[in-house]
C-alpha positions in Angstrom: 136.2 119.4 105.0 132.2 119.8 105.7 131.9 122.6 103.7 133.2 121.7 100.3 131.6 118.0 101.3 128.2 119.8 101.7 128.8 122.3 98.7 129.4 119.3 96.3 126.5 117.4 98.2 124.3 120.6 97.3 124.7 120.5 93.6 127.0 123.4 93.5 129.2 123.5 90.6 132.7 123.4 92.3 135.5 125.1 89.5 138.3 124.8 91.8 139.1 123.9 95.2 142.1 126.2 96.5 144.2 125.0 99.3 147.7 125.5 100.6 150.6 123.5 99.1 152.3 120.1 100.6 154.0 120.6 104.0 156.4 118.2 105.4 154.0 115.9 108.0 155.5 112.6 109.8 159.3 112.1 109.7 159.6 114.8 106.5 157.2 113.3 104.3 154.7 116.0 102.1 151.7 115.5 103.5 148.6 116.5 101.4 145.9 119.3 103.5 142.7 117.8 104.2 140.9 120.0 101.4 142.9 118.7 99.2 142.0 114.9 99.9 138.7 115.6 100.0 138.6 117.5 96.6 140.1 114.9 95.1 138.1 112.3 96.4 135.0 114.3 95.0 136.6 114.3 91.4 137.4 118.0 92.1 140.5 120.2 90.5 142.6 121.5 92.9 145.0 124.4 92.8 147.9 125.4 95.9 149.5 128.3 95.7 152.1 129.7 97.9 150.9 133.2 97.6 146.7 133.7 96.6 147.9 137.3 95.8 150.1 136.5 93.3 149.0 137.7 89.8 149.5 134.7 88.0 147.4 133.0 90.5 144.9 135.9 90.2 144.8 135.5 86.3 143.6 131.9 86.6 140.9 132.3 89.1 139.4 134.9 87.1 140.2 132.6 83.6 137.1 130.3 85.3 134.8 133.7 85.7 133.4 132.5 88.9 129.9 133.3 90.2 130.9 133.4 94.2 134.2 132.0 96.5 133.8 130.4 99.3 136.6 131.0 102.2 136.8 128.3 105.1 140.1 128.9 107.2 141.8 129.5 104.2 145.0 131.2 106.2 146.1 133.9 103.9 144.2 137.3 103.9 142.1 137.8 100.6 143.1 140.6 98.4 140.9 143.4 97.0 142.2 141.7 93.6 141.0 138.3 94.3 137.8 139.6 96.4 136.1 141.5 93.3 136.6 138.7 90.5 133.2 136.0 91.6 130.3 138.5 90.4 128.8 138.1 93.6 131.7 138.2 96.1 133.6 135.8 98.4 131.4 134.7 101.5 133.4 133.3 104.6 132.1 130.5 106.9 134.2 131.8 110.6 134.0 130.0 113.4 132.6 132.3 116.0 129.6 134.7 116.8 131.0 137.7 115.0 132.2 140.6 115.7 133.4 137.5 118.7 136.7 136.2 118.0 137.9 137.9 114.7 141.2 136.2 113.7 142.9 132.9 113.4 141.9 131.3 116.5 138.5 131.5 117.2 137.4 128.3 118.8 140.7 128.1 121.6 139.9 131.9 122.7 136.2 130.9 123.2 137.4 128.4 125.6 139.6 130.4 127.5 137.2 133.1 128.1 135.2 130.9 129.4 132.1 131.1 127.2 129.2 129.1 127.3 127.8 129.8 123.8 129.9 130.4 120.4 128.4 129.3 117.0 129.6 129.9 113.1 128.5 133.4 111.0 128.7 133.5 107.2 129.6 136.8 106.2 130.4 138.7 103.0 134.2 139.3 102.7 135.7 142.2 102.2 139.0 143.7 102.8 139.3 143.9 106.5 140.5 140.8 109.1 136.3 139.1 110.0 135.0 142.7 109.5 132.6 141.9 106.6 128.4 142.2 106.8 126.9 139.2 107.9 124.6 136.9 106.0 123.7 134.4 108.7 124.7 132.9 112.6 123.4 129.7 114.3 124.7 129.6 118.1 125.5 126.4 119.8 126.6 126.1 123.4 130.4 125.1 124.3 130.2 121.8 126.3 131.9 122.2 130.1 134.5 119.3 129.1 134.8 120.1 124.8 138.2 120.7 123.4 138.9 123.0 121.2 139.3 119.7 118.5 135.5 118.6 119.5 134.2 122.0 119.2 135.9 123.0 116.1 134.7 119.6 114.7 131.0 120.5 115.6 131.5 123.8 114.5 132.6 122.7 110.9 129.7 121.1 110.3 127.3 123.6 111.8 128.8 125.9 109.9 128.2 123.8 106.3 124.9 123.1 107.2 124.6 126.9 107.5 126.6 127.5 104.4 124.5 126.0 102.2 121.2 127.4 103.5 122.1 130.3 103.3 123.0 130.1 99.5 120.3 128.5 99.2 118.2 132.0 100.1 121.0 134.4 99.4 118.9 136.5 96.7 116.5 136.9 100.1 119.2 137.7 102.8 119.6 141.8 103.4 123.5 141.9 104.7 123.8 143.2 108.4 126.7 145.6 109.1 128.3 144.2 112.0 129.2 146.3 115.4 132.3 146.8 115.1 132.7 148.3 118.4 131.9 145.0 120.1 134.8 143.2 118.1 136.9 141.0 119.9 140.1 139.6 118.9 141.3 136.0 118.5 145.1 136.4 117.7 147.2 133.2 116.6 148.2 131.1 119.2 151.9 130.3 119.9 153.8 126.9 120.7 155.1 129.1 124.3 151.1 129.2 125.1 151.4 126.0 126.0 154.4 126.4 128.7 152.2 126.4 132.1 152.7 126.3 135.6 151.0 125.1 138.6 151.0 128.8 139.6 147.4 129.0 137.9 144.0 129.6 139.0 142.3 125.5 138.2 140.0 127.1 136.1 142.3 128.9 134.2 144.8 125.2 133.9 141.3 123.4 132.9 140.5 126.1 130.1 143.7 125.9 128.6 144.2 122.3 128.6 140.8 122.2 126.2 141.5 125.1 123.8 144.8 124.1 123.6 144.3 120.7 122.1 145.3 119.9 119.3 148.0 122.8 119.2 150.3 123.6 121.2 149.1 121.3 123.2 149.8 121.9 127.3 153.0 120.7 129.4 153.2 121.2 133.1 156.7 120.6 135.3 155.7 117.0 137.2 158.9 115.4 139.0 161.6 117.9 137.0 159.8 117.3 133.6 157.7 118.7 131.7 154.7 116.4 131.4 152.2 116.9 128.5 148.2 117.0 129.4 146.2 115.2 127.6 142.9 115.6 129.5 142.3 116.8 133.6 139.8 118.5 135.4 139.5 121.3 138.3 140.0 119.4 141.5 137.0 119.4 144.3 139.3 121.4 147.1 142.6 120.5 148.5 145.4 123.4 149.3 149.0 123.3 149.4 151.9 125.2 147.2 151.0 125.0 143.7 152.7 121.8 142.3 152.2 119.7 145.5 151.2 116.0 144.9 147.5 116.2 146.9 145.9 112.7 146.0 146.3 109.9 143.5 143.0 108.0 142.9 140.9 106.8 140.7 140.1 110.1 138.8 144.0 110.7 138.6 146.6 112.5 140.5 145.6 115.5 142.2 148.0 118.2 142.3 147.9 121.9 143.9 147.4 124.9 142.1 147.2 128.9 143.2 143.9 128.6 143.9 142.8 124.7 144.6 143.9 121.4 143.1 143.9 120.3 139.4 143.6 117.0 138.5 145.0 115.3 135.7 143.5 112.8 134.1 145.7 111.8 131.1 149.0 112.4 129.9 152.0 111.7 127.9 155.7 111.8 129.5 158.8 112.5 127.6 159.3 110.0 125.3 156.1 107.8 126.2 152.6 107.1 124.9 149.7 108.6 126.7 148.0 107.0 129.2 146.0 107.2 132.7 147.9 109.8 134.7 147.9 107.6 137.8 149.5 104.6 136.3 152.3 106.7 134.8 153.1 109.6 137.5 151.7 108.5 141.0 155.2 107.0 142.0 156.9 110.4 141.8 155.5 114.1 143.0 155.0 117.3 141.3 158.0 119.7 140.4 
């Protein structure tokens, strides 16, 4: 929770942290969100409603007659009722280059295209899904081996950092329409993303394996399972039909794709821990 961290940090005067309610985490327990542990750490009140829309929920937000929201990944869409209440609006702190990656998943879709620079904009919210003028960007390139995890971690505090510069100067900053024309979507991922095949390009196996970590996570078939990737890399050559055992080594087990080899580094079989790939998988081949 960089932001709020960096917010309090700053001196800003923090009314109420808003975060989504309790899930059920490990074996059924609630499990509090990360914003909310911080806030309370920081001595902070903390509301979690079900709905942000909902007009009791609007009547106490605008009860504290707040000067400007903040939005981090909140995961609901803002209302216009919500949106007008802070005198000077709600700025958002997204994960990507905007008009990049508009959506939910910003930081596994740079990954899978393949891009080699992403960064965090802070924009002025309005209505619209990431469509709002933009107040500021810092780039940062996407490491050939980050996860989606690593990068999102960077990203979150690049994009505090940012945040509070940029209130900081906000009288100064003249809002930039963003092209709109250029936006690109980042839609939310799904647990079936995950379901792969050694029918891939390597490339295309190595990308998802990185933006899809945390969540869903990647599973490949290996010996009539499905084995879950922790960590691989594209092999240096090798052919065969995809899903042929090539090589077990010291970098892993080496198994064929559409296109070349992939080689998998880490990973977790049904019901194990994870560990090296060769130790767990190199008495069986690929399925």
């Amino acid at each position: 929770m960089p932001s709020l961290r960096a917010l309090h940090a700053a001196g800003h005067r923090v009314l109420l942290a808003v975060t989504q309610p309790d899930r059920p985490g490990h074996r059924r327990r609630l499990t509090p969100p990360a914003v909310k542990v911080a806030a309370q750490e920081l001595g902070l009140p903390v509301a979690q409603p079900e709905r942000i829309r909902d007009p009791d929920v609007v009547e106490t937000l605008a009860g504290l007659e707040p000067e400007l929201g903040v939005v981090v990944a909140y995961g609901q869409i803002i209302p216009r009722s919500v949106l007008d209440l802070p005198r000077r609006g709600i700025v958002n702190v997204h994960a990507s280059l905007l008009p990049r990656w508009r959506g939910a998943a910003p930081v596994p879709h740079a990954i899978l295209a393949g891009d080699r620079v992403t960064g965090v904009t802070i924009m002025q919210m309005d209505e619209e899904l990431d469509h709002g003028p933009v107040l500021a960007r810092r780039e940062t390139a996407i490491g050939e081996r980050e996860t989606a995890a690593e990068l999102a971690g960077r990203l979150a505090e690049l994009g505090a950092a940012l945040l509070v510069e940029t209130l900081a100067g906000l009288d100064r900053i003249q809002p930039r329409e963003q092209d709109h024309g250029a936006a690109t979507r980042a839609g939310k991922l799904e647990k079936a993303d995950g379901e792969l095949g050694w029918d891939l390009p390597a490339i295309e196996l190595d990308r998802r394996v990185r933006a899809f970590d945390p969540w869903p996570g990647v599973t490949l078939p290996y010996a009539g399972r499905r084995v879950k990737v922790l960590r691989g890399h594209v092999g240096e050559g090798g052919a065969g039909e995809p899903g042929t055992l090539l090589h077990v080594g010291g970098r892993g087990v080496e198994v064929a794709t559409a296109d070349g080899s992939y080689v998998l580094e880490e990973v977790q079989v049904p019901g194990g821990r994870p560990g090296p790939a060769r130790s767990l998988l190199h008495e069986v081949g690929a399925g």
